[in-house]
N, C-alpha and C positions, 0 to 999 in steps of 0.2 A: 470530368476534370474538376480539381477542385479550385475553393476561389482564391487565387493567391493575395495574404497578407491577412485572410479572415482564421478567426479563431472562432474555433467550433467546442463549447465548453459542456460538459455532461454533466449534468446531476442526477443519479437515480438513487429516490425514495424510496425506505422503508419503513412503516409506522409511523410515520411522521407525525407530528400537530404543527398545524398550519404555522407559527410565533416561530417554533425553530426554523424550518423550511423557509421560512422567508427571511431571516438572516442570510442564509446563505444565497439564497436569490439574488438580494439585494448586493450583496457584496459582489457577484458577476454584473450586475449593472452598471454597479458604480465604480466601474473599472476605467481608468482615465486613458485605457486603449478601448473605443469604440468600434472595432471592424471586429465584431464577436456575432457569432449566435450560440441560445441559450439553449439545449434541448435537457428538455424533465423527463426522465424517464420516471412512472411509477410503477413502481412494484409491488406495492403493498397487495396482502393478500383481500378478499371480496368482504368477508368477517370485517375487516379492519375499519371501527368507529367512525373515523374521522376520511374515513376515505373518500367519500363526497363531498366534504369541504374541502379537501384539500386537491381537490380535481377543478373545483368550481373557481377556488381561487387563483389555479395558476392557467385556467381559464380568461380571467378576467383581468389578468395584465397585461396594462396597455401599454406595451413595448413590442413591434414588428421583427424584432429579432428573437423574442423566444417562441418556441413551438413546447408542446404538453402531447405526450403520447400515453397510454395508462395499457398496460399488461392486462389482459382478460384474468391471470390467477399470477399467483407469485410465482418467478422463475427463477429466482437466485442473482447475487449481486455481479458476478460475469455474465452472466446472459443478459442480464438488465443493460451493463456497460457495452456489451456489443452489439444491440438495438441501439443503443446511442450511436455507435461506432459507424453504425450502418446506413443513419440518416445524416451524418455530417457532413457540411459542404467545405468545410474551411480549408485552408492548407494548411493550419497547424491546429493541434487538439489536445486535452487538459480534461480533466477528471474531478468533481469537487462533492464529497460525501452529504448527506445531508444537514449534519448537526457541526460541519465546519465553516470558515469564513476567508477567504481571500482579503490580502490589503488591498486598497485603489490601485497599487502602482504593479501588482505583480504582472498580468499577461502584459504589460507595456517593458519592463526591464528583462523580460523571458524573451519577446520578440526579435529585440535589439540583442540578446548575446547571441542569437542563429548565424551561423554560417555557414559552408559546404560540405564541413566536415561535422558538423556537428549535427548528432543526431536525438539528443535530448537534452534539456538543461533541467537542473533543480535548483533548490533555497533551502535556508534556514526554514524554520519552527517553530513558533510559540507555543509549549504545550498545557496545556488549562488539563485541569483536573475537578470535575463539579464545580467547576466557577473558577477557579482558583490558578493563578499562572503557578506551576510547578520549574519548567528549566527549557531549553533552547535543545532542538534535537542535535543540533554538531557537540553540545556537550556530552552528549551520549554513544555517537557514533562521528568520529571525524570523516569529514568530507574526502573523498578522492576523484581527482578529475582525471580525462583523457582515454586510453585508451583501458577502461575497467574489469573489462571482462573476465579476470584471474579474482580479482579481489572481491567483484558480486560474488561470485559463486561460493564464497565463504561466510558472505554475511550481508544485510542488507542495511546497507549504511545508506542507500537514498532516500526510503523511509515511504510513507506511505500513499495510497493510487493518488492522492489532490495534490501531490506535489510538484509534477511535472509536466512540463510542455513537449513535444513530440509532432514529427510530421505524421500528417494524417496519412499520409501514404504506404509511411512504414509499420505503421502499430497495422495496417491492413494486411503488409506485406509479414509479419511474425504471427498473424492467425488471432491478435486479439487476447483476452483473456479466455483462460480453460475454465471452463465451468467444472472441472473433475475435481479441482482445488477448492476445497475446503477451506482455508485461510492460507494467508500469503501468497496472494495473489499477485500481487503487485511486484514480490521478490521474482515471479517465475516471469512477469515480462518483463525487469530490467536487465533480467538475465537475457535473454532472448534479443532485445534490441539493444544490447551491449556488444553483438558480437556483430551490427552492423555500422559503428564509426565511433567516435568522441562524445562523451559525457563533458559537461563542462556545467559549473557551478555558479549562484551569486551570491557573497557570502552578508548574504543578509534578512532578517526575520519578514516574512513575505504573508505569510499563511499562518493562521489558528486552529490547532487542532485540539477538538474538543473530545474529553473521555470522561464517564463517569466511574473508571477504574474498578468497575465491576465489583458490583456492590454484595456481592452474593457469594459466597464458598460453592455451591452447586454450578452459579455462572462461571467462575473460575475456572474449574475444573474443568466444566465443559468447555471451554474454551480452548483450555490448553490440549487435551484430548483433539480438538479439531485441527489446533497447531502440529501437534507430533505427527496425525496421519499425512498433514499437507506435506510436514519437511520428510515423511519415509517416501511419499510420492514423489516429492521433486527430485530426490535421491534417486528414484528410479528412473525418470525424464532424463537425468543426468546421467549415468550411471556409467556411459566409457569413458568421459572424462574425470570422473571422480575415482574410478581405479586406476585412473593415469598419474593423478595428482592425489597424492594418501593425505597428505598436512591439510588440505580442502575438507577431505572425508571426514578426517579428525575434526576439525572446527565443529565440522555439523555435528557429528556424533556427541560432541562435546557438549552444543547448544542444546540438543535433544534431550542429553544425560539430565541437563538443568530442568529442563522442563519437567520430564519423570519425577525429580525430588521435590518439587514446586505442590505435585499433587499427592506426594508420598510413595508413587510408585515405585521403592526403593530396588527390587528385586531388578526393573526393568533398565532403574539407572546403571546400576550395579553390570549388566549384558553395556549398557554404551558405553562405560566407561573402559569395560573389555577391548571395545573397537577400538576406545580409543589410542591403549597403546597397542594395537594390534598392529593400526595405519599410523603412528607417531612414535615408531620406540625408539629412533633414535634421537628424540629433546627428554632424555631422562631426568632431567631437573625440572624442569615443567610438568610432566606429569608428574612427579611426587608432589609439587606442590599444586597442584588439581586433587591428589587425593587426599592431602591434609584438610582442604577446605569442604571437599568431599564430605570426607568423616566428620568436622565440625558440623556442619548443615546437619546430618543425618542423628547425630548425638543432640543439637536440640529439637529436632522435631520429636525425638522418642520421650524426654523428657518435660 
């Protein structure tokens, strides 16, 4: 049974240097709600430099609420998260990457929105870019509370795994994250524990999420690549409710089509955008103007 009113918080490390890692440590410490425990998952593969410091030092904090567990080889960042999942005693549990930061106040104002019907809460977003505050994630995607489960399925406006609180019962009771998923992972469990009660929000910057916006044309690419196979997979996890609902199918299609041009995969965008009025033909002013922007995009990457 779990321990009612404790917060069971997970970090699992990848490649870490100890200065980051400990940021985000600290910021689960210096949480002005105290009924927590810390488990570190590491991941890091055996090759990896710093991986003996950074065992030694989470080792050697002297705080009785964190435990340090280390993965014999690297197993990927859902398996890493449901090891965490596994040892957790809390009644409610939260997710925080490693090169992010919680504010003081966040698991204390997560605690207090809980109630019967509520089965997760999330927050706003600070979002840093190599150092740098860039914009607030509700200016990017607006918030929606309540009963969500129409409007996840078309897009993930709650944002990413450190941002939400959850009974530990239920994330147990939905299977956890899929290790199959390659990225967005975090979309296929809000999906998932959205179809068992109430989403409910705080609308206020809680969390710093940190990104070095990928610094690389090759990271890029490969990243996006990992994104297309994840959202054709979740496509398929979904797949009799998405041919139920075609406007759903469309979004994604839609979302995916962007990715495609993002990496120049024009030919491939060109098939999603097919879908897209395939499953959307009757908002025919919306799709024209998807394909006017379409052909913009595509006229200056050629150029």
């Amino acid at each position: 049974m779990n321990n009612k009113n404790l917060v069971s918080i997970i970090i699992t490390t990848y490649k870490r240097d100890v200065k980051t890692l400990s940021k985000a440590i600290n910021s689960v410490l210096n949480q002005t709600y105290k009924e927590i425990e810390l488990i570190i998952i590491d991941d890091s593969p055996n090759e990896f430099s710093d991986r003996e410091n950074v065992k030694k030092y989470c080792k050697n904090i002297k705080d009785s609420r964190v435990k340090y567990l280390q993965h014999s080889k690297n197993m990927g960042a859902c398996v890493a998260r449901n090891t965490g999942i596994s040892m957790a005693k809390g009644e409610y549990i939260c997710f925080l990457d490693d090169d992010d930061e919680y504010f003081d106040e966040k698991i204390r104002k997560m605690v207090e929105k809980f109630n019967k019907e509520i089965v997760l809460v999330y927050c706003d977003i600070a979002m840093y870019q190599n150092g740098k505050y860039r914009k607030k994630y509700s200016e990017i995607q607006k918030p929606r509370v309540g009963m969500i489960y129409d409007e996840i399925m078309k897009v993930n406006f709650i944002g990413p795994t450190s941002i939400a609180l959850m009974k530990t019962s239920l994330i147990k009771e939905v299977g956890g994250f899929d290790p199959k998923m390659e990225a967005s992972q975090d979309w296929d469990l809000w999906i998932r524990i959205s179809k068992k009660g109430k989403i409910d929000y705080i609308n206020e910057v809680l969390f710093k999420y940190n990104s070095d916006g990928g610094t690389s044309t090759d990271r890029i690419s490969n990243d996006t690549n990992r994104r297309i196979r994840a959202l054709q997979y979740l496509n398929k996890k979904n797949i009799d409710y998405l041919h139920s609902n075609k406007a759903t199918y469309a979004a994604r299609k839609e979302y995916e089509m962007r990715m495609n041009i993002s990496i120049n995969k024009i030919i491939k965008a060109i098939e999603c955008y097919a879908d897209v009025i395939k499953y959307r033909p009757n908002t025919i002013f919306k799709n024209i103007i998807l394909l006017k922007a379409f052909g913009r995009i595509v006229f200056k990457k050629k150029i």
